[in-house]
N, CA, C and O atoms as CSV, one atom per row, in Angstrom:
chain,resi,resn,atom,element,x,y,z
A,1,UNK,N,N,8.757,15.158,-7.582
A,1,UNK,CA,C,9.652,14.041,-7.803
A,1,UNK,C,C,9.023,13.053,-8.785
A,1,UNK,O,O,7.814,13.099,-9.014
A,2,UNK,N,N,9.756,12.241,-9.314
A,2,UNK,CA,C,9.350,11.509,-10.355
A,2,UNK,C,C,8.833,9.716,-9.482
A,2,UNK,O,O,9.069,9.519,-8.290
A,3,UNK,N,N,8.237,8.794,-10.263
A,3,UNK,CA,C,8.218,7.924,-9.251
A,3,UNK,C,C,9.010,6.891,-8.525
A,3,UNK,O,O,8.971,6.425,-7.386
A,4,UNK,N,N,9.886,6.659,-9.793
A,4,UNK,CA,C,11.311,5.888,-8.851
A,4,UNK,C,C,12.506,6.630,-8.075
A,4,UNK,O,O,13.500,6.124,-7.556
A,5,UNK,N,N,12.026,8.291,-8.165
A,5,UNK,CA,C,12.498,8.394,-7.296
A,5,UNK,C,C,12.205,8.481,-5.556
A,5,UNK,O,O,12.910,8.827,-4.608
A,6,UNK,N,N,10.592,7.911,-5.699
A,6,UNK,CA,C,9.920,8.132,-4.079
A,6,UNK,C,C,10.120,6.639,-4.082
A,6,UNK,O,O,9.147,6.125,-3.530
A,7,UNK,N,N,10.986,5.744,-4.479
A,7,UNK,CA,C,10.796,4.086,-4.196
A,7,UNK,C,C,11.078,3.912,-2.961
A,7,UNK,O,O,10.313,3.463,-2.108
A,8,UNK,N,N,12.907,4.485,-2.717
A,8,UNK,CA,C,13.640,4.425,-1.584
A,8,UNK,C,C,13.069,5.050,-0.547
A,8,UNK,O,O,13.212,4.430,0.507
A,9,UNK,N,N,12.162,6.578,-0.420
A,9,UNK,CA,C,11.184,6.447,0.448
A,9,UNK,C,C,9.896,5.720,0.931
A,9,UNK,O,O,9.331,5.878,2.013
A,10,UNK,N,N,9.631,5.094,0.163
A,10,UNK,CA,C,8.620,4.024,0.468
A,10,UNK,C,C,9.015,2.714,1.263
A,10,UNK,O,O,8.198,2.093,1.943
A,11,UNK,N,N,10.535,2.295,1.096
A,11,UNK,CA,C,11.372,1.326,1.267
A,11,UNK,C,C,11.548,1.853,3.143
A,11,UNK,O,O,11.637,1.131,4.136
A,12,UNK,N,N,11.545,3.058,3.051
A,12,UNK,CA,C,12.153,3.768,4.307
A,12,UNK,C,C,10.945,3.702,5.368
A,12,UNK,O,O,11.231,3.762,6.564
A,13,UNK,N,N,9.756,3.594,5.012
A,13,UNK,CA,C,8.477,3.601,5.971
A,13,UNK,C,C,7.779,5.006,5.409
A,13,UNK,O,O,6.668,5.347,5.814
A,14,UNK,N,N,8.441,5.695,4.556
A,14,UNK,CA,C,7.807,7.028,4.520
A,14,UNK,C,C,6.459,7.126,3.911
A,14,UNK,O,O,6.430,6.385,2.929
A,15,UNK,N,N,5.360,7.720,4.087
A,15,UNK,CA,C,4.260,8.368,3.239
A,15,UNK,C,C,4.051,9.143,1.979
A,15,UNK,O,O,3.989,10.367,2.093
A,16,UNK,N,N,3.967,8.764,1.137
A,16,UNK,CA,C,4.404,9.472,-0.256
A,16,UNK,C,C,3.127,9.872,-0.822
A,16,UNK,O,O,2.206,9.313,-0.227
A,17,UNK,N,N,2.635,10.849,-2.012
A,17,UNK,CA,C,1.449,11.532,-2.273
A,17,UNK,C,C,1.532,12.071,-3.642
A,17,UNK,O,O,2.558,12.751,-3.633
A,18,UNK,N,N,1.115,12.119,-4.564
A,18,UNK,CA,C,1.080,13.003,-5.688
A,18,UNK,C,C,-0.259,14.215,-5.681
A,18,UNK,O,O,-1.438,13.954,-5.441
A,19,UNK,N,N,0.329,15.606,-6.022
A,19,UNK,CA,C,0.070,16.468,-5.694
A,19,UNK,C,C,-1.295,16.895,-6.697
A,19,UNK,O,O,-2.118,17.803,-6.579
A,20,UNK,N,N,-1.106,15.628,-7.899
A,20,UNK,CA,C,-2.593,15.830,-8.471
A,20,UNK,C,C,-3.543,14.808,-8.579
A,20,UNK,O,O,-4.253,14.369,-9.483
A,21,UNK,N,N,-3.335,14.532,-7.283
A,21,UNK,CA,C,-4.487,13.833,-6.933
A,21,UNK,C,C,-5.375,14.484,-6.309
A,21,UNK,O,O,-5.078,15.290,-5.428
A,22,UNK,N,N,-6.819,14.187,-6.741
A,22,UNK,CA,C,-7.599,15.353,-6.387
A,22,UNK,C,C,-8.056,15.099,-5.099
A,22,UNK,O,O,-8.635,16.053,-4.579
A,23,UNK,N,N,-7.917,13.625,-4.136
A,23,UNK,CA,C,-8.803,13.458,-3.278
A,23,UNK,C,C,-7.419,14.108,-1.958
A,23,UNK,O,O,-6.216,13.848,-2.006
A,24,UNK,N,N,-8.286,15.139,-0.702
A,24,UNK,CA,C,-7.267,15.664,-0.114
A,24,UNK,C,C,-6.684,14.065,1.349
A,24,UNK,O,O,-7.284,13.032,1.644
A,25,UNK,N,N,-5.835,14.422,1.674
A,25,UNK,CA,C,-5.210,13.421,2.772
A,25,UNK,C,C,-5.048,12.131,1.806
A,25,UNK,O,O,-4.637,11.174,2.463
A,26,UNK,N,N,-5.222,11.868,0.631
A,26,UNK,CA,C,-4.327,10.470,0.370
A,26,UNK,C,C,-2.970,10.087,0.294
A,26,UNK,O,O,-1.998,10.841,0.263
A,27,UNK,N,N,-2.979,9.152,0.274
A,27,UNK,CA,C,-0.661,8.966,-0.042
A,27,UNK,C,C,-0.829,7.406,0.409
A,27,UNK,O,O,-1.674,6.799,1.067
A,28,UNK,N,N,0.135,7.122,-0.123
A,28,UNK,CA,C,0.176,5.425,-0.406
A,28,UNK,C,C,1.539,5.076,0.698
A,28,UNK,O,O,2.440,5.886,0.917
A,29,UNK,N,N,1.463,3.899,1.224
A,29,UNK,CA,C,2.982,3.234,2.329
A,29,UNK,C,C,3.330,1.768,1.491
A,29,UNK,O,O,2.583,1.227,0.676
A,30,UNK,N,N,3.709,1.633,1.615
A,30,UNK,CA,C,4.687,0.099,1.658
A,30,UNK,C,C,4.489,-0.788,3.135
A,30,UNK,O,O,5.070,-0.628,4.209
A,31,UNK,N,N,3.467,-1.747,2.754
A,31,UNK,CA,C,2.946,-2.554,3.869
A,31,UNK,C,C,4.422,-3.429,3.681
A,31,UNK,O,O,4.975,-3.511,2.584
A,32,UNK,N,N,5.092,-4.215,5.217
A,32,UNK,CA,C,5.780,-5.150,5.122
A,32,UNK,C,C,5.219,-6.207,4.648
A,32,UNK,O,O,5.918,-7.069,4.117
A,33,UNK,N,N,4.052,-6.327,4.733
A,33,UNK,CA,C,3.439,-8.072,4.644
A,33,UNK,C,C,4.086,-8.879,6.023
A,33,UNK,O,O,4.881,-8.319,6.778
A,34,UNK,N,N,3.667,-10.113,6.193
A,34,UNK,CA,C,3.797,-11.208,7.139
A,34,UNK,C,C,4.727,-12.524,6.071
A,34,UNK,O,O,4.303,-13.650,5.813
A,35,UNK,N,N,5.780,-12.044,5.715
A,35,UNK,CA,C,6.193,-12.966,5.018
A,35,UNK,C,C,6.915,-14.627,5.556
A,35,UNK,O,O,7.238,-15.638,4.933
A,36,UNK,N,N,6.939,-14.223,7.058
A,36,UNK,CA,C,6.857,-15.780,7.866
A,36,UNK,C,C,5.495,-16.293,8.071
A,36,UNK,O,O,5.040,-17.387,8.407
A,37,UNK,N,N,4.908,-14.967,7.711
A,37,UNK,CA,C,3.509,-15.884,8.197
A,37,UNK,C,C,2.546,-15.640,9.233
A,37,UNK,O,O,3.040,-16.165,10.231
A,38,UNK,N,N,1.555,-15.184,9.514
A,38,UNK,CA,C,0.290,-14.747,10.460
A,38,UNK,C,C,-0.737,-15.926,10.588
A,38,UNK,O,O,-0.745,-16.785,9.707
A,39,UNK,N,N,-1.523,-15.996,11.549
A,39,UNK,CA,C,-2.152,-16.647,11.946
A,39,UNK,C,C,-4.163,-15.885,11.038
A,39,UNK,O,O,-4.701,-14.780,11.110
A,40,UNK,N,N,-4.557,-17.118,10.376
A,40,UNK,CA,C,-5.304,-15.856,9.680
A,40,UNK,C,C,-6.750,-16.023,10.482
A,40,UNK,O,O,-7.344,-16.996,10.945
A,41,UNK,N,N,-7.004,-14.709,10.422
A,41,UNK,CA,C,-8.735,-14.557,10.828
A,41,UNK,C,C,-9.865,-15.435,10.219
A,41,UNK,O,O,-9.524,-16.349,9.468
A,42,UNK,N,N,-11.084,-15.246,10.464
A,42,UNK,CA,C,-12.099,-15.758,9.992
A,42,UNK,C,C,-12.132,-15.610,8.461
A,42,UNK,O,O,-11.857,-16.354,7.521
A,43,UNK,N,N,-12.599,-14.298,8.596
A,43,UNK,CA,C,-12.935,-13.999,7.115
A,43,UNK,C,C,-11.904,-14.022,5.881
A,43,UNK,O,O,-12.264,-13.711,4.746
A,44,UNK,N,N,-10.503,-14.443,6.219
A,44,UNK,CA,C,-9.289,-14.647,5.369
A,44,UNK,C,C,-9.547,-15.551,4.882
A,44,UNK,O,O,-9.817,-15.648,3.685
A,45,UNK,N,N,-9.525,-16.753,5.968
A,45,UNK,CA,C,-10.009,-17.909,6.331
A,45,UNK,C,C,-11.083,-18.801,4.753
A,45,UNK,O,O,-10.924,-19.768,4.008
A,46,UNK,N,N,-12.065,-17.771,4.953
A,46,UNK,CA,C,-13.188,-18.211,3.913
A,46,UNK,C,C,-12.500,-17.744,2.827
A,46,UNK,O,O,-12.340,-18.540,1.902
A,47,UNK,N,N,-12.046,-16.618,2.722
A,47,UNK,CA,C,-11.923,-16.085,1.421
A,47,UNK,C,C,-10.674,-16.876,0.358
A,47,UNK,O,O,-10.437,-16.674,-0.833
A,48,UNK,N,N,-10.082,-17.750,1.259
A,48,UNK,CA,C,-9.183,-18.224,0.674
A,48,UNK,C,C,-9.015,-19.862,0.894
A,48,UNK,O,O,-7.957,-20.405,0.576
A,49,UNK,N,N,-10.221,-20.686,1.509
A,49,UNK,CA,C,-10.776,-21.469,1.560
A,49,UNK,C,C,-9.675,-22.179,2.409
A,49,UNK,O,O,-9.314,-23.251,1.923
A,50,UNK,N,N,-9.106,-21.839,3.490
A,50,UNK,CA,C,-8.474,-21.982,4.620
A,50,UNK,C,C,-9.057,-22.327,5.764
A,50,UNK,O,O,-10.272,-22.222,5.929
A,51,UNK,N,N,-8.243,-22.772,6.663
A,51,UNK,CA,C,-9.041,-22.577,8.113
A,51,UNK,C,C,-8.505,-21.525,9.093
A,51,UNK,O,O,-7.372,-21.086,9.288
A,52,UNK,N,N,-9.789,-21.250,9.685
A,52,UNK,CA,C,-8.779,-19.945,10.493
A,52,UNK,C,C,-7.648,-20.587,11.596
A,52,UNK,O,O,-7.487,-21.794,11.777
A,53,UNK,N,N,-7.291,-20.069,11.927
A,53,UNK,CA,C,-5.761,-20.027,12.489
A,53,UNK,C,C,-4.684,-20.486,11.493
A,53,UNK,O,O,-3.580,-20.351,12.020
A,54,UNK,N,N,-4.593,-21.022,10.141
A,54,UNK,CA,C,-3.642,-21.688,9.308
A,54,UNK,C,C,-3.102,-20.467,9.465
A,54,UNK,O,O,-3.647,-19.466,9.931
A,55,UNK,N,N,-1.260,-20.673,8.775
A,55,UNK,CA,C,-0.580,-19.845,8.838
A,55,UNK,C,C,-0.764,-18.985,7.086
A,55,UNK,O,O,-1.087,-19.583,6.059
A,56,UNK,N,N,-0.620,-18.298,7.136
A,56,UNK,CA,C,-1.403,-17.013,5.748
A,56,UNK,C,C,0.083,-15.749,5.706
A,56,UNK,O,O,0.314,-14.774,6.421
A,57,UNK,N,N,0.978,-16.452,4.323
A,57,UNK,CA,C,2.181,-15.574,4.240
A,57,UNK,C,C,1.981,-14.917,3.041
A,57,UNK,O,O,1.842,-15.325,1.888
A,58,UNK,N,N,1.998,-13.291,3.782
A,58,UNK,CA,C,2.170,-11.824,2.837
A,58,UNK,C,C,2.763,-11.635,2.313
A,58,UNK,O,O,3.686,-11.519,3.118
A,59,UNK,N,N,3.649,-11.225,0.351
A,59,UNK,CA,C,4.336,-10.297,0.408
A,59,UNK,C,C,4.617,-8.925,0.818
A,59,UNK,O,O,3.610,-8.578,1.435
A,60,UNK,N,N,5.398,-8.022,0.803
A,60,UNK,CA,C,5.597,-6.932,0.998
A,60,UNK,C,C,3.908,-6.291,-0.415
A,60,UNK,O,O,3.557,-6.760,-1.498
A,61,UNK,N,N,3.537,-5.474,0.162
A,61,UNK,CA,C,2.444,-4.634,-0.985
A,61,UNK,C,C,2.646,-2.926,-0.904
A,61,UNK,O,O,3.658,-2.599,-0.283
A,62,UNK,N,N,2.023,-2.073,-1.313
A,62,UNK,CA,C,1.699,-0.920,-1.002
A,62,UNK,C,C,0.051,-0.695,-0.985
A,62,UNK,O,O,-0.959,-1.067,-1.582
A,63,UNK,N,N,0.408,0.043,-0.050
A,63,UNK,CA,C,-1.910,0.586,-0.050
A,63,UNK,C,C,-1.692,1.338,0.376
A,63,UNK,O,O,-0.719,1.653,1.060
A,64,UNK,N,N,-2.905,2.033,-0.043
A,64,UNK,CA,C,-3.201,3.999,0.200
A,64,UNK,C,C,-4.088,4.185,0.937
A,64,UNK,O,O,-4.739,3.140,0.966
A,65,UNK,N,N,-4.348,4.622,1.319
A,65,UNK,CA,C,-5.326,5.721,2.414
A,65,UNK,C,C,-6.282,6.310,1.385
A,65,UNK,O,O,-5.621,7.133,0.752
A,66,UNK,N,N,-7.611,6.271,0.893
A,66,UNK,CA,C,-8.798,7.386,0.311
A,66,UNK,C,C,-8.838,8.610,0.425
A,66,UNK,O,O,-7.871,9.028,1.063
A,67,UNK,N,N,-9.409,9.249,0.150
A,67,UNK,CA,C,-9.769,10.393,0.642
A,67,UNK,C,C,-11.230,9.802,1.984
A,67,UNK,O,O,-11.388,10.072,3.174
A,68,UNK,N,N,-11.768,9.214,1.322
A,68,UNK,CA,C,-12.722,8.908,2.460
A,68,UNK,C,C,-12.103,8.268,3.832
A,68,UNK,O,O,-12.879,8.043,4.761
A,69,UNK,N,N,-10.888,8.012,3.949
A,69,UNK,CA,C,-10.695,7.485,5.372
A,69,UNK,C,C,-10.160,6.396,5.117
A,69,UNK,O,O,-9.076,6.130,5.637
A,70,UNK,N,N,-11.055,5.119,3.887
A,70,UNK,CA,C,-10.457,4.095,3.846
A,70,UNK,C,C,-9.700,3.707,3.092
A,70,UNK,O,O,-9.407,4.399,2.117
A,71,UNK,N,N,-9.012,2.190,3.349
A,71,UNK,CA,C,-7.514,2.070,2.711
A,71,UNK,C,C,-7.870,0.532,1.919
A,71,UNK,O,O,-8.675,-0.385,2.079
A,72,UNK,N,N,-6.976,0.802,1.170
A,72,UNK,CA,C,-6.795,-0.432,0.140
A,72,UNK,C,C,-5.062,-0.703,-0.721
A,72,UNK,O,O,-4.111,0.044,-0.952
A,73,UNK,N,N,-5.343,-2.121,-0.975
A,73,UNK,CA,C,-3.885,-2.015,-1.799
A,73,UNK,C,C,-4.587,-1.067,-2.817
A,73,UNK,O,O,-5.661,-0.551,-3.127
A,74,UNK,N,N,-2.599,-1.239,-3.290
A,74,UNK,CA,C,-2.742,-0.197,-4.367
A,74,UNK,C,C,-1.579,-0.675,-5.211
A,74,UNK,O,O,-0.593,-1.328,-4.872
A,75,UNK,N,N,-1.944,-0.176,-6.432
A,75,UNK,CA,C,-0.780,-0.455,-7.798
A,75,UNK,C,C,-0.820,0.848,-8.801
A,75,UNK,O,O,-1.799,1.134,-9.489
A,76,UNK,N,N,0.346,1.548,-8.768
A,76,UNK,CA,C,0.237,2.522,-9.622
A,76,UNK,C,C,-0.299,2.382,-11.068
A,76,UNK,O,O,-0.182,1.267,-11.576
A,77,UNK,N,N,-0.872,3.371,-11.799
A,77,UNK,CA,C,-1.182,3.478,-13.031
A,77,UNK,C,C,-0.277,3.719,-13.978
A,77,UNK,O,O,0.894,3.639,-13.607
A,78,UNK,N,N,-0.427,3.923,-14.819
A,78,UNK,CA,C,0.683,4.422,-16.080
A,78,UNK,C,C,0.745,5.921,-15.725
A,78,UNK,O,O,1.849,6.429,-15.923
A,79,UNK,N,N,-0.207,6.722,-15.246
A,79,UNK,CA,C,-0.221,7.851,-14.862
A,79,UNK,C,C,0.618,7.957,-13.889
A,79,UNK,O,O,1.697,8.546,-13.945
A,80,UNK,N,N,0.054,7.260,-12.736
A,80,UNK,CA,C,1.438,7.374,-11.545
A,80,UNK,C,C,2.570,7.492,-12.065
A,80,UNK,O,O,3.091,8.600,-12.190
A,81,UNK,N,N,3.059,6.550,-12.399
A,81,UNK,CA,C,4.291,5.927,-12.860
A,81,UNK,C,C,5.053,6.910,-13.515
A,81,UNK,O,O,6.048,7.345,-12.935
A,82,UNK,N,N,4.696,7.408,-14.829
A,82,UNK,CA,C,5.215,8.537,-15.341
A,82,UNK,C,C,4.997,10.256,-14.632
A,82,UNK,O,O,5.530,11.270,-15.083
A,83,UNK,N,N,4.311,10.200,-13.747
A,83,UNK,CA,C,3.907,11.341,-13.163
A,83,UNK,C,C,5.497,12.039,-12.499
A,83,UNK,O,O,6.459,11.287,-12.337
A,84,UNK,N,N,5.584,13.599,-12.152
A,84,UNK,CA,C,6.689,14.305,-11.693
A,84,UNK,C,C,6.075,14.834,-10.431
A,84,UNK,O,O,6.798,15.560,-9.749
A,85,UNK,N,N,4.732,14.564,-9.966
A,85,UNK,CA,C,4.493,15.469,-9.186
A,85,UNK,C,C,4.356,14.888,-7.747
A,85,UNK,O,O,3.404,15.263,-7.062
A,86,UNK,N,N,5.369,13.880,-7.187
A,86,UNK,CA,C,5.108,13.051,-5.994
A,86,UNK,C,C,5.808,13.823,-5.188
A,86,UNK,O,O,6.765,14.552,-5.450
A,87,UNK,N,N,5.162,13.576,-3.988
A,87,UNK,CA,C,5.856,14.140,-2.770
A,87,UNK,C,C,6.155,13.811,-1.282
A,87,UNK,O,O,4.997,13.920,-0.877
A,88,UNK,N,N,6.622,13.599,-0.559
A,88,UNK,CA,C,6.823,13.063,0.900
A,88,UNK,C,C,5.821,13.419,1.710
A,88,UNK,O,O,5.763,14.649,1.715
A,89,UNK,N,N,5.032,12.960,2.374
A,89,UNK,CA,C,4.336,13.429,3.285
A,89,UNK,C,C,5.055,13.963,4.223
A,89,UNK,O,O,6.044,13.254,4.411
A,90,UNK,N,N,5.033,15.106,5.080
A,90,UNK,CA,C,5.795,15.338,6.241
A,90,UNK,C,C,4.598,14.414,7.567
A,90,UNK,O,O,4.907,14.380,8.758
């Protein structure tokens, strides 16, 4: 699939993946974010020169899963973007 066409699955909660990516188990979601607002942790806290408990409002983002386990946002490349080879996670 091409990439606007995995949008509406991303929109849906689904797990999406391109098939040449070399690292195995990655695929990217569509975080909701806290767009009323969360109560933020410590380390938010500092990083954004807050106090903890202030209220700390998310947009919607996407982040992927590594191959190593861990996760991060994420923003497609020009590669993504033009890429045909995306796919649904089952």
């Amino acid at each position: 699939m091409k990439f606007e066409q995995i949008l509406p699955f991303l929109k849906e909660g689904k797990k999406v993946f391109r098939t040449g990516w070399n690292g195995r188990g990655m695929f990217i979601v569509r975080q909701k974010g806290y767009p009323e607002g969360i109560s933020c942790n410590r380390q938010t806290a500092e990083a954004w020169d807050l106090s903890e408990g202030d209220l700390f409002k998310v947009n919607p983002y996407l982040q992927i899963k590594n191959a190593d386990g861990t996760h991060a946002m994420w923003v497609p490349s020009i590669g993504d973007i033009f890429a045909e080879d995306w796919e649904i996670k089952s």
